[in-house]
N, C-alpha and C positions, 0 to 999 in steps of 0.2 A: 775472465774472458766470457765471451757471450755464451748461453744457455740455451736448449728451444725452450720458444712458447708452449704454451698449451696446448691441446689439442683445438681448441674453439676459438684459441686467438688465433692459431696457425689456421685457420677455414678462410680468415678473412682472403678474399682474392688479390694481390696487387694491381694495381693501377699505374697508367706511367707517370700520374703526377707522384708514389711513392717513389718512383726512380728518381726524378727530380730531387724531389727531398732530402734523399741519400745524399744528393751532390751538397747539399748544406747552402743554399744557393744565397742569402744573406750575409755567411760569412765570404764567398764568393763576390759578390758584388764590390767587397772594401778590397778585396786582392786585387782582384784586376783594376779597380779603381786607380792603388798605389803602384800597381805594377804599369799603368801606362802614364801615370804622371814621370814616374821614372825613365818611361822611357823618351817621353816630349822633354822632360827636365833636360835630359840628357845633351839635348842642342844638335845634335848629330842625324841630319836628313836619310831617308828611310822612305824605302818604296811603301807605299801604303798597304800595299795587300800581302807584304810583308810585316808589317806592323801590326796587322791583322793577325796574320797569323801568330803571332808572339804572343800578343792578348790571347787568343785563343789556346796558347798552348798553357799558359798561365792561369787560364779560367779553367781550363781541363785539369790539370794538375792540381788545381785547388778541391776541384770536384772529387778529385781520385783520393785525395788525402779526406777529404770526408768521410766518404764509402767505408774507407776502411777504419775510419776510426767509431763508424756508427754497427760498426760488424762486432768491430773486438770488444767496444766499450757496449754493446746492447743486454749484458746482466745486470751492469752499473744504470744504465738507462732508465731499465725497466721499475728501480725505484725511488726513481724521482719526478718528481709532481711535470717539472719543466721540461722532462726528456721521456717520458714511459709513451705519449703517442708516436713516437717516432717509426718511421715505418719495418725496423727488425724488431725491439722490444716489444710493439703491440702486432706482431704474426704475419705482418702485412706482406713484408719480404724474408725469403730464407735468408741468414748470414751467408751460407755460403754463397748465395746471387750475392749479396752486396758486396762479397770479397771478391770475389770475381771478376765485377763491372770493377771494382778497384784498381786491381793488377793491370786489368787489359787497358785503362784511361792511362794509370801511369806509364807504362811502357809508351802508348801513343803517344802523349804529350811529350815526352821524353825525347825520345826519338822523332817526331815532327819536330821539334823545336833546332834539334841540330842539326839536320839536315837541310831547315829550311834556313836560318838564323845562324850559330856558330856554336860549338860544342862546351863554351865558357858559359853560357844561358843556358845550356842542357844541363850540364852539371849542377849547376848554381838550382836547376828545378828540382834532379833529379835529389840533391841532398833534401830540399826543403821537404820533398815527400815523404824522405825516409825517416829526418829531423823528427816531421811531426807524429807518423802513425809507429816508429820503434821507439824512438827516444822519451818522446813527450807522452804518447797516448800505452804505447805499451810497458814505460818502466816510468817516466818523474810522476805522472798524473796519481798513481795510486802508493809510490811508495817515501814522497817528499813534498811538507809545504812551501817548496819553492817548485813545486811545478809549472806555475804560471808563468814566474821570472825565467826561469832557463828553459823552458819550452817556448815563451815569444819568440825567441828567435824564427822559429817557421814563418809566424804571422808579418816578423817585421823586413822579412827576404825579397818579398814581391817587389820593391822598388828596384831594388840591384838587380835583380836578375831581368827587369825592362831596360835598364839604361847597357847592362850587358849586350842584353837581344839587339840592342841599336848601335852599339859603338865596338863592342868585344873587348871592353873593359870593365874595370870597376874600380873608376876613382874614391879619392874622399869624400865626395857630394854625394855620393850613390848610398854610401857606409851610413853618411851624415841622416839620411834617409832614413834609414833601419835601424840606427840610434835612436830615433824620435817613437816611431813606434815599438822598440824593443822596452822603451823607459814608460812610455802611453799606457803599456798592457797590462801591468799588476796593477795599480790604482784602478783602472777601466775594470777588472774582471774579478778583484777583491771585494769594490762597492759591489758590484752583486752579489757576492758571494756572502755577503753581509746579511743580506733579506733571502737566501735561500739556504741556509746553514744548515737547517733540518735534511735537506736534500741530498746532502754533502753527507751529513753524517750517518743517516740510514744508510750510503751505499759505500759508505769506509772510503770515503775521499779524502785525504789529508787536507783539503785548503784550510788555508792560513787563519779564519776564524775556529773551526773544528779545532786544529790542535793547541792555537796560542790564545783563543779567544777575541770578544771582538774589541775588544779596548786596545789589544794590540796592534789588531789588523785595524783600528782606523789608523793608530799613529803611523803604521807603515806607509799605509795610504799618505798620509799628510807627507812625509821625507820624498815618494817618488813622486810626487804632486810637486815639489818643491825642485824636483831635481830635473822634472820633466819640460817643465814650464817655462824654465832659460832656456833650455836646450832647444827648442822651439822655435825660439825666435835667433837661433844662431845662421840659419840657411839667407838670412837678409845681411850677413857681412862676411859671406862667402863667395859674391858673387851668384849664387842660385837664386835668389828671393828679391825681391823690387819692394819700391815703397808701399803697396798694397799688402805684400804678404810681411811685412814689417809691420803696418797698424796689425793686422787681422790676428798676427801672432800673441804682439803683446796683448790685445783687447782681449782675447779667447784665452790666455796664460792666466790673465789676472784672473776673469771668471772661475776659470777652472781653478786656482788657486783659493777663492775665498769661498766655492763650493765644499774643497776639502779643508779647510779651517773650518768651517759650519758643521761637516760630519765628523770631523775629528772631535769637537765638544757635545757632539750630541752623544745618545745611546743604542745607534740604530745599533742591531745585532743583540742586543741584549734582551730582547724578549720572540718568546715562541712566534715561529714563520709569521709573518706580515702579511704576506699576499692574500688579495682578495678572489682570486683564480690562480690557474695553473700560469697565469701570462708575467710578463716582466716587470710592468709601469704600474698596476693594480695594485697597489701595497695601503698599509696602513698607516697612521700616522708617524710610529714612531719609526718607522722605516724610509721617509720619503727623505730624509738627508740623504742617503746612500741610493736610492733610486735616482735623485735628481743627478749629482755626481753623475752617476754610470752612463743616465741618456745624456747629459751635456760633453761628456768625453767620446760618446760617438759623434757627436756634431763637430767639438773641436776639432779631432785630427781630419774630420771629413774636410772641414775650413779650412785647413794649413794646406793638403794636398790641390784640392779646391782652388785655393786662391795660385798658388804654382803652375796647376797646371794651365788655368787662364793666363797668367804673368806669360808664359813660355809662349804659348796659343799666337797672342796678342801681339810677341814682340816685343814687351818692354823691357826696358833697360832695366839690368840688377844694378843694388847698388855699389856692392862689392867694395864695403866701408875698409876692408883692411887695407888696401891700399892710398 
């Protein structure tokens, strides 16, 4: 759990752009992303500034799961190349502000959302919060390398709990939703964890290259690449998905697919840190298989939702091949 700084780290003043920060506003952006595709997915009309607020309670409650996860994890933080500027590891903010602005975001979202929305969205947030900062941040993250896989489930919730906020359900299309990112998130967060292993392993983080090395974490990589990539393109004969997100699926599947065939023959992980800075895409050569992968799998699942949530937008007809 987090440490204080130093005395000369802790001088530094906060800023509110470190508040921002705290909220993780990047991984923020792909929540509410998937969190209003699911809710336009959904088909079920919705006053707007009601719809507003759902996103909103959804982009709050993502924020608040940041907070707190950059509070507890900022010991872990602090020695790693990709996390120590963060604003509790390098003094900028006390932990206990950032636990605090935590509590009081989740609670609001929380409660905005039922009161304004219905209490099946509350809940559905209210788990996602706790899913990720007790279950994933404060017990799988440090003591299992399947942390990644059974911690997604926070990240892949946002869809349901939009299509919840709009309808006060959660059919199979919603579930089908957080299938796709639940299976997306260990290929996506392994290829990095590929060119940052040092990172990992100075601050005792079990991922899946530290304990099993990295010859196994490609092959893992390659099985959910393989298993993700149908799955994908299943929302186009469900009735969800039209002929657009039908090409986009398969087109963006295959890629992704012979990205992870390429990293899986290659060595990436097998020699000391890559990186040419503290940044993500700056790697060296033997490391750009596993780089490429990681930024092409943010682009894909961005495409799939992407292309949904225009299909929905637009009005077009799904093709709804099972029948």
């Amino acid at each position: 759990m987090a440490t204080a700084p130093s005395d000369a780290r802790a001088a530094a003043p906060a800023r509110w752009q470190d508040f921002i920060q705290l909220l993780k506003p990047r991984v923020m952006s792909l929540v509410v992303f998937t969190g209003l595709t699911g809710l336009v997915a959904s088909g079920q009309p919705i006053n707007p500034i009601l719809a507003a607020v759902a996103i909103l309670c959804i982009a709050v409650g993502a924020g608040a799961s940041g907070a707190l996860n950059m509070w507890y994890d900022a010991d872990i933080d602090a020695m790693m190349r990709r996390t120590r500027g963060r604003p509790v590891p390098a003094g900028r903010v006390q932990g206990a502000d950032a636990a605090g602005l935590g509590v009081v975001l989740s609670l609001f979202s929380v409660m905005l959302m039922g009161m304004a929305l219905n209490w099946l969205a509350a809940g559905l947030l209210a788990f996602t919060i706790l899913f990720y900062v007790v279950v994933y941040t404060m017990w799988l993250k440090r003591s299992t390398a399947q942390n990644i896989v059974i911690g997604g489930l926070a990240g892949a919730l946002p869809p349901v709990i939009g299509w919840a906020a709009a309808t006060g359900e959660t059919p199979l299309n919603a579930w089908l939703l957080c299938a796709i990112i639940f299976m997306w998130t260990p290929p996506h967060f392994w290829a990095l964890s590929l060119y940052t292993t040092e990172d990992y392993a100075r601050a005792g983080v079990p991922m899946m290259p530290v304990v099993k090395g990295a010859a196994f974490t490609r092959r893992q990589i390659l099985i959910y690449s393989c298993l993700v990539t149908p799955l994908g393109v299943v929302p186009a004969f469900t009735g969800l998905g039209g002929m657009a997100y039908l090409a986009v699926s398969t087109v963006g599947g295959l890629v992704f697919l012979l990205l992870a065939v390429r990293l899986f023959r290659s060595h990436a992980g097998e020699s000391p840190d890559p990186r040419m800075d503290d940044g993500l895409y700056d790697v060296r050569a033997g490391a750009k298989d596993a780089r490429n992968l990681f930024a092409f799998s943010i682009l894909y699942v961005t495409l799939l939702f992407a292309t949904l949530l225009v299909e929905h937008l637009a009005g077009l007809a799904a093709l709804n091949l099972w029948n």
